[in-house]
C-alpha positions in Angstrom: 21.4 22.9 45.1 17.7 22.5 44.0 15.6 21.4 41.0 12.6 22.6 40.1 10.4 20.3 37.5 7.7 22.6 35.6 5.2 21.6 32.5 6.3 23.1 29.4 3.6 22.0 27.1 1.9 19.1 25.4 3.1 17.2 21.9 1.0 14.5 20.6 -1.2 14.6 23.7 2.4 14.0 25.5 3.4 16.2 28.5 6.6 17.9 28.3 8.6 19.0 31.5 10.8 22.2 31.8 14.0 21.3 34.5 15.9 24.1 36.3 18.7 23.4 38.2 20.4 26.2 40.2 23.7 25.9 42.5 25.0 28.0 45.7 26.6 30.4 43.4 23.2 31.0 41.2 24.7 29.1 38.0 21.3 27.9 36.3 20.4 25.5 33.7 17.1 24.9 32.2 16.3 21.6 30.0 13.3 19.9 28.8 12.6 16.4 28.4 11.5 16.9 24.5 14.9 16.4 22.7 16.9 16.9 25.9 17.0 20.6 24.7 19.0 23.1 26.8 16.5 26.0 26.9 18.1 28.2 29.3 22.4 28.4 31.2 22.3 31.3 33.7 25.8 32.6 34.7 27.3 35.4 36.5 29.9 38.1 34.3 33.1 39.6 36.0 30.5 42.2 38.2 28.6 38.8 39.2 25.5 39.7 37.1 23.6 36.4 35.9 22.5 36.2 32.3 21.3 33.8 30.2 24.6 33.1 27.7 23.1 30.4 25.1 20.7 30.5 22.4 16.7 29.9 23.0 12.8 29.4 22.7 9.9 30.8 25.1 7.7 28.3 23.2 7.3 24.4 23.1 5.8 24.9 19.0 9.3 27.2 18.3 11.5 24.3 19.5 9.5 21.7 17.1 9.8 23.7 14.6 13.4 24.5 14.6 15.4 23.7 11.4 18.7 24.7 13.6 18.7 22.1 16.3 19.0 24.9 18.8 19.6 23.4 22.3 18.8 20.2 20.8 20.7 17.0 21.2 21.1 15.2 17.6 21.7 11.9 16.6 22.0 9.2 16.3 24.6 10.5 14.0 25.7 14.2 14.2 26.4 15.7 11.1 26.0 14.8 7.5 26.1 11.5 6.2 26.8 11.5 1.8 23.5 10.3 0.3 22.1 8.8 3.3 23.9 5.3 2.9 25.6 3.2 5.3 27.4 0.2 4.2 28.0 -2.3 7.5 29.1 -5.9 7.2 28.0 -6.4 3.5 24.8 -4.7 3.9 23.6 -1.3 2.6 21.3 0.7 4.5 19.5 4.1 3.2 19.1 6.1 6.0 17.0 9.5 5.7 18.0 12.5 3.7 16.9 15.2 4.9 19.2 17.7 3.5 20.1 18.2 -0.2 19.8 14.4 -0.9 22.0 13.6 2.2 21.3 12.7 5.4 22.1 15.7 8.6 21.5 15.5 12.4 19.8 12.2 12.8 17.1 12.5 9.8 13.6 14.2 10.1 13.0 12.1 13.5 16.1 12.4 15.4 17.1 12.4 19.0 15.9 16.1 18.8 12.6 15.3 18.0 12.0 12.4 20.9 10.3 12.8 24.0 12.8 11.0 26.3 12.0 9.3 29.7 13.5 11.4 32.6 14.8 10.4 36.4 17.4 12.9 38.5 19.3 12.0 41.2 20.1 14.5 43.7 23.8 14.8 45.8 24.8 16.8 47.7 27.3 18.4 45.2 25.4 18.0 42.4 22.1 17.0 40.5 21.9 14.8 37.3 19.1 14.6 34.6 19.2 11.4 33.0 17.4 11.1 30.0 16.9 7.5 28.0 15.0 6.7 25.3 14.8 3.3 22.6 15.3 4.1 19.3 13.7 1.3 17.5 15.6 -1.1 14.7 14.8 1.0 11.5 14.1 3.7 13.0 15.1 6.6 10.2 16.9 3.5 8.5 19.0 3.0 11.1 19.6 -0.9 12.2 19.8 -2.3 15.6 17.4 -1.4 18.8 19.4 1.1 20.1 19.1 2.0 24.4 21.0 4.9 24.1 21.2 7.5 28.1 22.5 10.9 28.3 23.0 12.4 31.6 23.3 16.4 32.2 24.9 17.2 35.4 25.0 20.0 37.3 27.7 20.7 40.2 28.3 23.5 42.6 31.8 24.4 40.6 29.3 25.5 37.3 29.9 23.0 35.5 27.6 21.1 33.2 28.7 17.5 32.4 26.9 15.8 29.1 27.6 12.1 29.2 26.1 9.5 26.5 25.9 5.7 26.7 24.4 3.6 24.5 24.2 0.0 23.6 22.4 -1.8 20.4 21.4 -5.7 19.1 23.0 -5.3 15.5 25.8 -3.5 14.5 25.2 0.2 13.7 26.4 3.8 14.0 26.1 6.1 16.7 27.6 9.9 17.1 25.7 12.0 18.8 26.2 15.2 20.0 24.6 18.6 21.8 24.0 21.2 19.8 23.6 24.2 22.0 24.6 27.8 20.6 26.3 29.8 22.8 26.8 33.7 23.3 28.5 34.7 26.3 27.5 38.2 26.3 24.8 37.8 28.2 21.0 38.0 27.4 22.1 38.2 23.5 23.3 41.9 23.8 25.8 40.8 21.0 27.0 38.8 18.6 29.8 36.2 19.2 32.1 37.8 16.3 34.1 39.6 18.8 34.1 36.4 21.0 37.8 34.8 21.1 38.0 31.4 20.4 41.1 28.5 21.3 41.4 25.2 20.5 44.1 22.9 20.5 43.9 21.8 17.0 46.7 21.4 14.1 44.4 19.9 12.0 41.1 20.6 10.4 38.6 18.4 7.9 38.3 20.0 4.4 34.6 20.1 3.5 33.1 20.2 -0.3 30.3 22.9 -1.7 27.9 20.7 0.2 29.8 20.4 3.5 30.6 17.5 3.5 34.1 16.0 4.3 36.2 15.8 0.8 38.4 12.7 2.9 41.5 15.6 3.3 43.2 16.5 6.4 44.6 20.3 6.3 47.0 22.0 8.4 45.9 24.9 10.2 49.0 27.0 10.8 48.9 30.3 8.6 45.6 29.7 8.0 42.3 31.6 10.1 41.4 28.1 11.5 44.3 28.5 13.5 43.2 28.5 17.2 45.9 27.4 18.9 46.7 30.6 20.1 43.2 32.4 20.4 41.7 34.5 17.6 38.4 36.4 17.0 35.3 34.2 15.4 35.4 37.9 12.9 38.4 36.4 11.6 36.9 34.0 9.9 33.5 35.4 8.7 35.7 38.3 7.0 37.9 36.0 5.8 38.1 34.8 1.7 39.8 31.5 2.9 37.7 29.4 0.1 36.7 26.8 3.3 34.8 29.7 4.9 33.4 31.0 1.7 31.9 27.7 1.3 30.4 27.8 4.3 28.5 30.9 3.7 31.2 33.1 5.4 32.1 31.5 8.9 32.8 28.0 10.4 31.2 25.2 9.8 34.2 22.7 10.4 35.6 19.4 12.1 39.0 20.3 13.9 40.7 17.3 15.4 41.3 17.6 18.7 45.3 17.6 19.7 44.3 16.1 23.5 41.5 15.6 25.6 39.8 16.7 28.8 42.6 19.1 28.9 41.0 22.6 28.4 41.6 21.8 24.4 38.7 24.4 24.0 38.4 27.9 25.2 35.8 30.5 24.5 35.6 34.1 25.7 33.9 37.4 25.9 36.2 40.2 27.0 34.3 42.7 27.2 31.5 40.5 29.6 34.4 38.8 31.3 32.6 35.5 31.0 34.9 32.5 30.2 33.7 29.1 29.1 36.4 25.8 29.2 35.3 22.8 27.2 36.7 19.2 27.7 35.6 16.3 26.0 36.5 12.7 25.2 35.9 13.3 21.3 38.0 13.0 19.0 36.7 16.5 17.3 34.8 19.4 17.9 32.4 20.8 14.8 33.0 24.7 15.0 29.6 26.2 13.6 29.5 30.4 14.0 25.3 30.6 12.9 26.0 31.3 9.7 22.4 30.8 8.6 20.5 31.7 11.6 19.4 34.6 9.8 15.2 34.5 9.2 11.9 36.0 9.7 11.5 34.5 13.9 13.1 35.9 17.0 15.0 34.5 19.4 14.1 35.8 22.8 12.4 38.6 21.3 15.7 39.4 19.1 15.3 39.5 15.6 17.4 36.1 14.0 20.5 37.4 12.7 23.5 35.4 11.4 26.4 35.1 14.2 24.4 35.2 17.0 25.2 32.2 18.6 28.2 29.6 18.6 27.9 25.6 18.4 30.9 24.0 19.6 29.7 20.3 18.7 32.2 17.6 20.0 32.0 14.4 18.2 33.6 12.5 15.9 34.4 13.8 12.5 30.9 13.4 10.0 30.9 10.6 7.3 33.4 8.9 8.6 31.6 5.3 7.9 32.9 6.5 4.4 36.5 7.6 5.2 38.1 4.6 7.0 41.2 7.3 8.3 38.8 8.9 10.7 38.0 7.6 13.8 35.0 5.0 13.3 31.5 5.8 14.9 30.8 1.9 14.4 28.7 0.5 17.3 29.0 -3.4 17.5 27.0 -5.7 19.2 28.1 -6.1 22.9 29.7 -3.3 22.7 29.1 -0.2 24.8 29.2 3.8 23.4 30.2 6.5 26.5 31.1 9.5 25.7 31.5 12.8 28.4 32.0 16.8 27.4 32.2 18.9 30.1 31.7 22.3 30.2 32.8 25.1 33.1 31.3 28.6 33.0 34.6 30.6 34.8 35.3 34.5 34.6 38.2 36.2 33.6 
């Protein structure tokens, strides 16, 4: 294995580095130090041919300017937060609201806006990127100095593990998550309606006209957010289910997660042959089809279209600090936040 280390470009009169790691097999991921973004995963189809399968920039002033968090990790809380407050212990904090009056993705400076500090460790079997930064006490309102370390890891199986852990002096919330957009097509020749999607979920969040959780669990079965078995993403974009009208014709939902690190997610592209298995210790994964990538920028030299990519964000479920029945993203003193996805590029 082998890691190159490259400069990007500057921001603020701040260096930022381009990491490629590449295995034995030619699986190759390419991250940058600037909001831990995934720029670049390289992976062979059925015939063996390496592409690039997620969403991307060529340019450091694309990714800083990028209203969809592509590649992006975000935080410290993922997802949308009602009106930007936070009540802990008897005390009401007003966090940023950047979106519609409510707070989304960590506020205007979130993790995907930080230049983080960077060390990798090479094995034999793999390489790590560990990334750390210290988001100060008030920091977009948040409270508590938080040390918060995400690792990416690379291993010769192609497999990219995303581990978080983070620590803070008052209590406050932490939820992040990656929010890479994924086509497995290869080198964006297509959309990902025809990808099939599986997750083992029975339950998904209902969201309001501002998508944001309503509080209501809802069953999935007979409904299109029904993955247990596998189903087209153009399921749901065609659909008139009123949850994916809402959500300007796709996904853009919490499913709770049945089990974990178990294969509970499954994406694939038949007609590519590429296969991608996600495992995670979350509770939930946010299901987002790009339903508002569409705009007047390219990605790669394609013209933004809705659909192109797929975010499979796993977390815990958003605004939970305001619905006690979903698993709490509460961060106390002492204690310690680890989290781990893990996803393997496989062919079928």
């Amino acid at each position: 294995m082998e890691v190159k280390k490259k400069l990007f470009g500057m921001i603020d009169k701040q260096p930022v580095f381009l990491y490629t790691v590449k295995n034995q097999r030619g699986f190759e991921l390419s991250c940058l130090d600037y909001g831990g973004i995934i720029t670049e995963i390289r992976t062979p189809d059925r015939e063996g041919k390496i592409e690039n399968v997620v969403l991307g920039f060529d340019t450091l002033g694309e990714y800083h300017n990028n209203p969809h968090y592509i590649g992006a990790v975000v935080g410290r809380f993922a997802g949308r937060i009602k009106n930007g407050v936070v009540y802990l212990d008897r005390n009401d904090y007003r966090i940023t609201t950047n979106e519609n009056n409510h707070h989304l993705h960590g506020g205007y400076k979130g993790f995907s806006q930080v230049l983080w500090d960077s060390t990798v460790i090479e094995k034999e079997n793999e390489i790590s990127i560990i990334f750390s930064y210290v988001s100060p006490d008030g920091e977009e309102g948040y409270p508590g100095n938080l040390e918060i370390k995400m690792t990416y890891t690379i291993t010769v199986d192609n497999e990219l593990i995303i581990s978080y852990w983070g620590t803070s002096d008052k209590k406050t919330i932490l939820n992040p998550t990656n929010h890479t957009y994924f086509n497995l097509s290869g080198d964006l020749k297509r959309s990902i309606l025809d990808h099939e999607l599986k997750i083992s979920s029975r339950q998904f969040i209902e969201l309001n006209e501002e998508l944001l959780p309503t509080g209501k669990v809802l069953a999935v079965e007979q409904t299109v957010f029904d993955f247990q078995k596998g189903r087209a993403v153009r399921d749901g974009v065609k659909s008139t289910h009123p949850q994916t009208v809402l959500a300007t014709n796709g996904y853009d939902h919490p499913f709770l997660l049945n089990e974990n690190q178990h294969q509970e997610i499954v994406l694939k592209d038949h007609k590519s042959g590429r296969k991608l298995v996600v495992e995670t210790t979350e509770p939930a994964v946010i299901v987002y089809t790009g339903n508002k990538l569409e705009g007047d920028y390219t990605i790669r030299g394609k013209k933004a279209q809705n659909h192109l990519g797929l975010c499979l964000e796993t977390q815990a479920p958003p605004d939970s600090i305001k619905h006690p029945q979903f698993h709490s993203s509460i961060l106390d003193v002492g204690e310690v936040y680890e989290s781990m996805t893990k996803y393997t590029f496989l062919t079928i």
